[in-house]
C-alpha positions in Angstrom: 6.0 -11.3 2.6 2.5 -10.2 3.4 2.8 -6.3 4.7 -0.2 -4.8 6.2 -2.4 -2.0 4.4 -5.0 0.4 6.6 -7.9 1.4 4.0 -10.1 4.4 5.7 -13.2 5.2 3.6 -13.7 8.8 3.8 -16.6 11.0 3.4 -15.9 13.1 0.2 -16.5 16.3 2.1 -14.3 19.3 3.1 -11.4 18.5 5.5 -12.1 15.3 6.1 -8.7 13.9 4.5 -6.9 16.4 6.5 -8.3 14.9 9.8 -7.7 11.5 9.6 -3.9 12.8 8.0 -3.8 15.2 11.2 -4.9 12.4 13.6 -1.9 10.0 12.7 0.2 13.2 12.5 -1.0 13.7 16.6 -0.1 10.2 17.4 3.6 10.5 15.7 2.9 8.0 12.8 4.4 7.9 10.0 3.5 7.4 6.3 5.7 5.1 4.5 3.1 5.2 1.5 -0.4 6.2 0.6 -2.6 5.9 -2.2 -6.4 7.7 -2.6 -9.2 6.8 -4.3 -12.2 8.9 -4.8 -16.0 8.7 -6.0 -18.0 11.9 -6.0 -19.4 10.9 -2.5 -16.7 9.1 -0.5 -12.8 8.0 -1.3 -10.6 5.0 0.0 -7.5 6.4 1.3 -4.9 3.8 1.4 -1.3 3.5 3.9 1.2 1.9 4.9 2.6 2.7 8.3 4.8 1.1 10.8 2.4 0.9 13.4 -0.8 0.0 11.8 -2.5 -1.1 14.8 -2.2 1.7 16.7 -3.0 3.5 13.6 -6.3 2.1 13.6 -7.0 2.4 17.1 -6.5 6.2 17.2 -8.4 6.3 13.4 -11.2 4.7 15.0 -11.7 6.5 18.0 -11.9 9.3 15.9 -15.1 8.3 13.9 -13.1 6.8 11.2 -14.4 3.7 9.4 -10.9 1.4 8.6 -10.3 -1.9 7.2 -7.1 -4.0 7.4 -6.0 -6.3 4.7 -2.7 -7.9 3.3 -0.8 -6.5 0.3 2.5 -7.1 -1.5 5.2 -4.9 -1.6 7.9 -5.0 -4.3 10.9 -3.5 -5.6 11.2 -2.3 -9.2 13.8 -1.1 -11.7 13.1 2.6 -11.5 13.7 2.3 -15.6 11.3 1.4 -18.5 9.7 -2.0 -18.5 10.2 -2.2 -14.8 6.6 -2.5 -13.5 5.8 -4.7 -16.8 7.9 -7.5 -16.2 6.3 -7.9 -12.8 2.7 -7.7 -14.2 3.7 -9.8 -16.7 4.4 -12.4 -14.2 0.9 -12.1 -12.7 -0.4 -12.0 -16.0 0.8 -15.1 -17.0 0.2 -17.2 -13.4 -3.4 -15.5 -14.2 -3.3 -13.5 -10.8 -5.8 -10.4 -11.3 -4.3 -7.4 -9.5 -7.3 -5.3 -8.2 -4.7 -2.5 -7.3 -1.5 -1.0 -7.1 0.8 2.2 -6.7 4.3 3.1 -6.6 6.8 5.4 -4.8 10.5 6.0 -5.2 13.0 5.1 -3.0 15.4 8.0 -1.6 18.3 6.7 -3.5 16.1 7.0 -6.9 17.3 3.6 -8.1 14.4 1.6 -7.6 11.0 2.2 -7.4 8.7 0.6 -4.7 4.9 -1.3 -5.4 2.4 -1.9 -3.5 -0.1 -4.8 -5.2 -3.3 -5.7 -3.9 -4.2 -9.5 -5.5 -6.6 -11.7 -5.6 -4.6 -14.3 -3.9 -2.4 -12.5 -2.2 -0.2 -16.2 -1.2 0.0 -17.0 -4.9 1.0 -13.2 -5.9 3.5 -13.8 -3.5 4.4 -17.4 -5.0 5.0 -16.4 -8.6 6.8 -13.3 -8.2 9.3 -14.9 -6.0 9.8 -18.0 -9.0 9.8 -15.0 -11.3 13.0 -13.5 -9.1 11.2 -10.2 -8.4 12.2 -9.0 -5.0 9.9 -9.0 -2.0 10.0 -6.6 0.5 9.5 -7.0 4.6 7.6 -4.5 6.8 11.1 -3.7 8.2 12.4 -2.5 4.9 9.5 -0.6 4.3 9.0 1.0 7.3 12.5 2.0 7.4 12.7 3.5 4.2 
């Protein structure tokens, strides 16, 4: 399943990560998971929320540049060799991830990945024939 990713490029500048946070904090969204990348003059803060177009609609009105693309979510062995076996997978189908990050579940028994592929149809393709468990918006958002 394809689960939808905001991406809001950020001016690397003081407080501006705290207002685009404090903007979805406003509108009552949550943040199931969020990754930041940063360059010395701007950073690409990545989420995953259970509203995402109203996400970008308020993130937008507020000056914010946002993109929207498709990424995979996963579940993973919170134990060693659990994020290799699904890389491994990828590897082998010769999928290039661009991107990923990870959080744990509440329970602590499996850890939770976000991949950003190339192809995100054939990601999706290989890790299901490789058994590795795809996860819907719904269990992600109510996590």
């Amino acid at each position: 399943m394809k689960l939808k990713q905001i991406s809001v490029f950020l001016e690397n500048r003081k407080g501006r990560l705290w207002k685009a946070l404090n903007v979805l904090s406003e509108a009552k969204i949550n943040i199931r998971a969020l990754s930041i990348a940063d360059t010395s003059e701007f950073g690409i803060l990545r989420m995953i929320v259970p509203q995402p177009n109203k996400a970008i609609n308020i993130l937008e009105e507020n000056n914010f540049v946002v993109k929207i693309n498709d990424v995979i979510a996963v579940a993973v062995p919170d134990e060693p060799g659990g994020l290799d076996r699904i890389l491994g997978i990828l590897n082998k189908s010769d999928i290039n991830v661009e991107y990923l990050y990870a959080f744990v579940e509440k329970k602590g028994e499996q850890a939770m990945v976000v991949l950003k592929t190339e192809d995100i149809d054939a990601g999706i393709k290989e890790l299901k024939d490789g058994n590795i468990t795809i996860l819907s918006t719904e269990e992600i958002y109510n996590l």
